[in-house]
PANU-295243 format. One line per 8 residues: number of its first residue (from 0); for each residue x, y, z negated of C-alpha. Coordinates in steps of 0.25 Angstrom, whole numbers, plus 5000, padded with zeros to 4 digits. Layout:
<recs>
NUM = X,Y,Z  ...
</recs>
This chain:
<recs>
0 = 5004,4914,5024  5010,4903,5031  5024,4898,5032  5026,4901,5044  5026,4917,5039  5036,4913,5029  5051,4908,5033  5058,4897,5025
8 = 5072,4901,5028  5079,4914,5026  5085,4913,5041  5073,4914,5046  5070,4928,5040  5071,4939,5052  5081,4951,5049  5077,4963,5045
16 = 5072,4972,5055  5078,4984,5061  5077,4999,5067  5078,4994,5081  5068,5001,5089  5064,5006,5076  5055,5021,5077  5058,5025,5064
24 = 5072,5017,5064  5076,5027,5077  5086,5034,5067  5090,5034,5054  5086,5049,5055  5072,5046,5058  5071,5034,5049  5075,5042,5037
32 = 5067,5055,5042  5055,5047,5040  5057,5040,5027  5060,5053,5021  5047,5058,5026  5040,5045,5023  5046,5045,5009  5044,5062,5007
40 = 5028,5060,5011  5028,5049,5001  5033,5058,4988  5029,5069,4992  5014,5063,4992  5015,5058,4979  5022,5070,4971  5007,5078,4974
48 = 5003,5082,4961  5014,5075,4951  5010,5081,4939  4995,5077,4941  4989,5069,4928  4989,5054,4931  4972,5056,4934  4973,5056,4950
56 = 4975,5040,4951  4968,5029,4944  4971,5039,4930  4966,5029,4921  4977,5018,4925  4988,5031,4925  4983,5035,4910  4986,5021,4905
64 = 5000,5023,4912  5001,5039,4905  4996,5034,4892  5007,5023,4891  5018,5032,4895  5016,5043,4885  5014,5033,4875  5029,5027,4879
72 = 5033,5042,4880  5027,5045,4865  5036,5033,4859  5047,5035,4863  5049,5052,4864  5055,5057,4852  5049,5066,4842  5033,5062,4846
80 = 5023,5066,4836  5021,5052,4830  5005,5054,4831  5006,5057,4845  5017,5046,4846  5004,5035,4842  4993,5042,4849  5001,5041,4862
88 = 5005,5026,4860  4992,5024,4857  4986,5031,4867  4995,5023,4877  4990,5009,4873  4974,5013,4877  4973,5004,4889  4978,4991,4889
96 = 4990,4988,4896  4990,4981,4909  5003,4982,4915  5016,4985,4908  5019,5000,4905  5031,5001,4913  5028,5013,4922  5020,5020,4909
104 = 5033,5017,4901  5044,5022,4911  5034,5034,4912  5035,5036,4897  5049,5034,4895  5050,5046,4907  5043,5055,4899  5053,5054,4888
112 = 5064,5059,4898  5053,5070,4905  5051,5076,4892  5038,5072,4891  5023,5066,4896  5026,5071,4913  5015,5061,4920  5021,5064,4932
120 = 5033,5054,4929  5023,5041,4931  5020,5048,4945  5037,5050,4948  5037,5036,4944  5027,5029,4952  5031,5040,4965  5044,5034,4963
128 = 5039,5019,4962  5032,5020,4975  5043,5026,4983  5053,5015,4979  5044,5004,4983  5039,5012,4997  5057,5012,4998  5056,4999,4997
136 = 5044,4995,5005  5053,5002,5016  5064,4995,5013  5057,4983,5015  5048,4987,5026  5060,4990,5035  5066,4975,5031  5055,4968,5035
144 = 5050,4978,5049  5061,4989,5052  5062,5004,5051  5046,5007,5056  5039,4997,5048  5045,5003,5034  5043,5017,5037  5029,5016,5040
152 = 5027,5007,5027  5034,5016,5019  5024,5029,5025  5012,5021,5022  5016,5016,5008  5019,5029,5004  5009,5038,5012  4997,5028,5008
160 = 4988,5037,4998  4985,5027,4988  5000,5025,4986  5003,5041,4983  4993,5038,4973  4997,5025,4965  5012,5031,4968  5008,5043,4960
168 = 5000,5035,4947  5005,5032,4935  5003,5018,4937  5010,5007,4938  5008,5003,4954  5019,5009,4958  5028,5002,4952  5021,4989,4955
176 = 5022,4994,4970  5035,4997,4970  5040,4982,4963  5029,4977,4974  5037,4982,4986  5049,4978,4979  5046,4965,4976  5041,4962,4990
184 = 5054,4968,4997  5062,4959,4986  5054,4947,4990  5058,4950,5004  5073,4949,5003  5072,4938,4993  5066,4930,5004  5079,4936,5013
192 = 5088,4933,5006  5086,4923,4993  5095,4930,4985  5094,4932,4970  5094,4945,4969  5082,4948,4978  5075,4934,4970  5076,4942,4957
200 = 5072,4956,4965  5059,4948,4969  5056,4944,4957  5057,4955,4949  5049,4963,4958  5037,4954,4957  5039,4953,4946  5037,4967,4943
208 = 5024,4969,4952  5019,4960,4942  5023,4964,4930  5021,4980,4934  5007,4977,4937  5004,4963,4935  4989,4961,4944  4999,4963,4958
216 = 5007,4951,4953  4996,4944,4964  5002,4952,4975  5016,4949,4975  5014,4934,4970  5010,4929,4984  5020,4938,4990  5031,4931,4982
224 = 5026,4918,4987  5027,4923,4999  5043,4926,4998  5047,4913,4990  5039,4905,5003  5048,4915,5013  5059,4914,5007  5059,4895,5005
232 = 5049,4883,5006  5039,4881,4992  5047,4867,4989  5060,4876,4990  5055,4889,4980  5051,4879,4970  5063,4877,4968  5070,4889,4970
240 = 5076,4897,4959  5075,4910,4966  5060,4909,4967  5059,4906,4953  5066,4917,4948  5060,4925,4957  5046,4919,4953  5049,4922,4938
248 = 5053,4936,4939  5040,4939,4947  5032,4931,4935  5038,4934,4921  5039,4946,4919  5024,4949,4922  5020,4936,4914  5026,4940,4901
256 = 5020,4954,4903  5005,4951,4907  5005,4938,4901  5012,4942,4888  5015,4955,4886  5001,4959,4885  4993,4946,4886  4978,4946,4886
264 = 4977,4962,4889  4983,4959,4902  4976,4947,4905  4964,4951,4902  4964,4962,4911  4970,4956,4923  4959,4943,4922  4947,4952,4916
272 = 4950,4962,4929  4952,4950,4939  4945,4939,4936  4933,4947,4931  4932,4952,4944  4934,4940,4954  4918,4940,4957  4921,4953,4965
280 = 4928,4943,4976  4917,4937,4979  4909,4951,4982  4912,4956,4998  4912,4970,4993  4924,4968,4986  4933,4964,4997  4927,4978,5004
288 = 4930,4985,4992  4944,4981,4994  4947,4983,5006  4942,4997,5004  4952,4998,4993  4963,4991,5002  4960,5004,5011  4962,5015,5000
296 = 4975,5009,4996  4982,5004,5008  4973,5010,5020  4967,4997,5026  4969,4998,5040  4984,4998,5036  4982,4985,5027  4974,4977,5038
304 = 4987,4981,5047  4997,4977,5036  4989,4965,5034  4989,4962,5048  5005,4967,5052  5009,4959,5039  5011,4948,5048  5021,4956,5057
312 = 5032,4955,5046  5044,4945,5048  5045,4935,5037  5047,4936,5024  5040,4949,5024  5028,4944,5030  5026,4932,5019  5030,4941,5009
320 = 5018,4952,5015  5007,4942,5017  5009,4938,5004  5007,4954,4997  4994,4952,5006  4989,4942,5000  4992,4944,4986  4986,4957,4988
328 = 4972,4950,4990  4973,4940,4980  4977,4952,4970  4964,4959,4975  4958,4946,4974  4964,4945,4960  4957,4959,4955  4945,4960,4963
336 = 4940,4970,4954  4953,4982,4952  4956,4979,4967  4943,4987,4975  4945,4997,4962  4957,5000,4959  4966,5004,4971  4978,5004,4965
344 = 4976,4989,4962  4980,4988,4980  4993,4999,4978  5000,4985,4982  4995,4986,4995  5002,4998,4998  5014,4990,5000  5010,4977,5007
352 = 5004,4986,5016  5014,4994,5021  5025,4982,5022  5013,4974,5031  5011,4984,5043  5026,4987,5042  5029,4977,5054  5018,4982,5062
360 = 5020,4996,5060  5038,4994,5063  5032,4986,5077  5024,5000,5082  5034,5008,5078  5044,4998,5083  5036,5000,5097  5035,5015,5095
368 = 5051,5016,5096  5050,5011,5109  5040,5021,5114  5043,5036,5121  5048,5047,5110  5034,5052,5112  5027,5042,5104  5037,5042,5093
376 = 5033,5059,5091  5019,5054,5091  5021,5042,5081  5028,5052,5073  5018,5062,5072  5006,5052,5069  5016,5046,5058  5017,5059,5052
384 = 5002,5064,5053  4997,5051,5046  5008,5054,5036  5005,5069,5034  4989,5066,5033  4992,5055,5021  5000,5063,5015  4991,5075,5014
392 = 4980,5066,5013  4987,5059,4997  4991,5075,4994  4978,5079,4995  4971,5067,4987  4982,5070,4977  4978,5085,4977  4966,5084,4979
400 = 4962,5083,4962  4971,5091,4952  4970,5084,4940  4980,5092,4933  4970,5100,4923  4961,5087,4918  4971,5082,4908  4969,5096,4899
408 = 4954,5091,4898  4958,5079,4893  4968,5086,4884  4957,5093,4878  4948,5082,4876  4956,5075,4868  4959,5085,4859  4944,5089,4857
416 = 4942,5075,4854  4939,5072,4840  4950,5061,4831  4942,5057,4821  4937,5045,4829  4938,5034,4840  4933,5038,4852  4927,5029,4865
424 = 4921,5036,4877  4918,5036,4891  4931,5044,4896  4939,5045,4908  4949,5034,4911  4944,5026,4898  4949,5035,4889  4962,5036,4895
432 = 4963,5050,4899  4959,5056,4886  4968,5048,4882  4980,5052,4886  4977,5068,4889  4968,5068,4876  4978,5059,4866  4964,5051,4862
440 = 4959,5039,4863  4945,5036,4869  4941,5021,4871  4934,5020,4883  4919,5016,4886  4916,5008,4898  4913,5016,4912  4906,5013,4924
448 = 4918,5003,4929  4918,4996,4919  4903,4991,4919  4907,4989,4933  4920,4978,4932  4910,4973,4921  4900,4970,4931  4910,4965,4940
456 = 4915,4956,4929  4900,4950,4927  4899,4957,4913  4889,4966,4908  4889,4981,4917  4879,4988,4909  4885,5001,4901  4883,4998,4889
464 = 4868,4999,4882  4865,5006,4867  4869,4994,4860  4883,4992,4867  4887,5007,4865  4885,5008,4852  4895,4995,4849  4905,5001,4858
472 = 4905,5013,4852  4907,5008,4838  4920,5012,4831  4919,5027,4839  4916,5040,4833  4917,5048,4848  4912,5044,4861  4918,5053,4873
480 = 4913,5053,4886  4921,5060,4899  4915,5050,4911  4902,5055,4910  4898,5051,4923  4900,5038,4918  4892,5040,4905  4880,5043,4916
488 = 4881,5029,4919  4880,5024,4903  4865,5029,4901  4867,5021,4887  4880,5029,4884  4874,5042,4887  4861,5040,4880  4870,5035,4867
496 = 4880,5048,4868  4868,5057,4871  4863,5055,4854  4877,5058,4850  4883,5071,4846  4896,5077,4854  4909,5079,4847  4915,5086,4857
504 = 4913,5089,4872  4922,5098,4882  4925,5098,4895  4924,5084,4901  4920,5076,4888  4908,5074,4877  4913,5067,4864  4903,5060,4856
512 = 4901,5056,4840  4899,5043,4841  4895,5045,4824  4885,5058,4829  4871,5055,4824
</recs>
């Protein structure tokens, strides 16, 4: 980014943009025809299936989320059976905490007002999340390249499929979203105007990027940079208060949390799962892998174009832009490992995306206006099919599996699972399924990924030996086993568990007595 992409003065910021010889900016009929279509496609998409368990996406990291709020709703509802009131909080404090329980608690407290545990309030809230932010990606999007630019932003960022999906999880990413788009439109009128009260709006949605999810913190630093260089000269934002304050609310709140809050946990995790991993940059695979993940999540051809339109944008969005883009890859840098794994990890994308090829696509539409009412039928027509086909397309993947019935297996496990001793197995979702439809506890034993981070990590890949298992089993009475597909790849495991009698078995499960002769 050089200085010459960022200007020094506020006069020298271009206005906003208008409709003039806008296609979608014809009338105001037509404009809002569209965004009520846009917007419709958008929930309707996502209200697929509403009352489906929290299985369909990433379930293990929407469990953690389930488990929290129903421990929250067990403490607080009146009248709870206090053994029940225990199990659940209990229950709710399995896996370690990573970021804070802010969604899982405002889910929790809903269920005291719903009459109970309805999963399908995490799914309203994080629906409604992501249509704020697309609102305000609009809203911004217009600002920075007229009518066309934002409307076909707005249809990619809520028509792209991985974002139906991570709209619809009870997770926190879209939230984190949603402050993301926030804090970049914040960030663009602070740069407009050097007023206080978007300095404050700044920093407070930064700040809560970082605090909601901590790890993205890398993406919106730079961009933050970014504004305070747009908005005045280094030597001058030393020494500005604004910038300070705005640098403290985007810092603080995150510190305390991650840094105090929890303390080595949290640490822990994010260097173990980062810095553990950095050999993968030096692998040429891993740059592949990641561009195959950057197709799943944002559709690549439209990020090679965002990339490249980026640079299409009026100053300060395009210093504020170049900067997302590059604190996306040094985020993916950052966390080699989770970012070719776990696509949710790139939901940020999404966004930076769709505000990139804005200028481009408000420039061709611009141009279309010009053109014979003929071509306007035919743009149409296209815009509509590719709509429709994505549309059906999400419906279908949504469709396509019913996980409605699964939980009463897990219900009946749990219930045919013994209580007169600790149990440790090789379970779905490291025991984290069994745990919240079962009400029981299973400490997990390692799977296949994890003799693979460990062989990523430079430690020891093997499954463990005879020797091994039976330290790790010490202080057991029952091993249970649900992934056995993974205990195929454990030959030592399965040789071990073979000499023991079954406690129980049934459909999906065999539970071992670890004190069986």
């Amino acid at each position: 980014m050089s200085k010459d992409d960022l200007p020094s003065a506020p006069s020298e910021r271009p206005p906003s943009p208008t409709n003039e010889g806008s296609f979608f900016g014809q009338s105001s009929w037509f404009r809002w025809t569209a965004l009520i279509v846009v917007f419709a496609l958008g929930l309707g998409t996502r209200l697929f299936d509403l009352t489906e368990p929290p299985l369909d996406f990433h379930p293990m990291r929407q469990l953690r989320g389930v488990l929290i709020a129903r421990g929250v709703y067990y403490r607080f509802v009146p009248g709870a059976d206090p053994e029940l009131r225990d199990k659940a909080i209990a229950l709710a404090g399995l896996d370690s905490p990573q970021e804070p329980p802010l969604l899982d608690s405002l889910v929790g407290l809903t269920y005291l007002v719903v009459g109970g545990e309805k999963l399908w309030v995490a799914r309203l809230y994080s629906i409604a999340f992501w249509l704020i932010g697309s609102y305000l990606l609009y809203r911004l999007a217009r600002r920075m390249t007229g009518e066309d630019g934002a409307l076909i932003a707005l249809a990619y960022c809520l028509v792209i499929p991985l974002g139906v999906y991570v709209s619809r999880s009870f997770q926190p990413d879209s939230l984190m979203v949603l402050l993301l788009i926030a804090s970049i439109a914040a960030a663009y009128r602070w740069v407009e105007t050097r007023s206080w009260k978007w300095a404050v709006l700044t920093g407070l949605t930064v700040g809560g990027v970082a605090l909601v999810k901590g790890r993205p913190a890398l993406i919106v630093g730079p961009m933050l940079i970014a504004a305070v260089l747009s908005a005045e000269p280094l030597r001058r934002a030393v020494r500005d208060l604004q910038v300070w304050v705005i640098g403290s609310l985007a810092v603080v709140p995150a510190a305390v949390y991650y840094l105090g809050a929890i303390g080595p946990s949290t640490s822990g995790y994010l260097s173990g799962y980062a810095a553990g991993t950095w050999g993968l940059l030096l692998d040429p695979q891993f740059y592949f892998r990641w561009m195959i993940m950057v197709d799943r999540v944002a559709l690549l051809g439209f990020a090679a174009v965002g990339l490249a339109a980026v640079w299409l944008l009026p100053s300060p969005g395009r210093g504020l832009l170049i900067g997302l883009w590059i604190g996306y890859g040094l985020y993916g840098l950052a966390l080699p490992y989770t970012i070719v794994t776990h696509n949710y990890y790139s939901i940020a994308l999404v966004p930076i995306v769709a505000l990139s090829f804005a200028p481009l696509a408000a420039m061709l539409f611009g141009a279309l206006a010009r053109r014979p009412r003929v071509g306007h039928v035919v743009t149409l027509a296209v815009l509509a099919g590719v709509l429709a086909y994505r549309t059906w397309f999400t419906r279908s993947t949504l469709l396509d599996t019913d996980y409605g019935p699964e939980p009463l297996g897990w219900i009946a496990m749990g219930r045919a699972l013994p209580e007169d001793g600790a149990i440790i197995g090789l379970t779905h979702d490291y025991g984290l399924r069994v745990a919240y439809y079962g009400w029981r506890q299973v400490t997990p034993w390692p799977g296949a990924g994890d003799f693979e981070l460990a062989r990523i990590e430079g430690r020891s890949a093997e499954p463990p030996g005879s020797g091994e298992i039976l330290r790790r089993v010490q202080g057991f009475r029952y091993f249970l086993v649900t992934l056995f597909g993974e205990l195929e790849l454990q030959p030592a495991l399965q040789e071990f568990l073979a000499e023991l009698p079954v406690a129980a078995e049934g459909d999906g499960f065999i539970l071992y007595d670890l004190e069986g002769s």
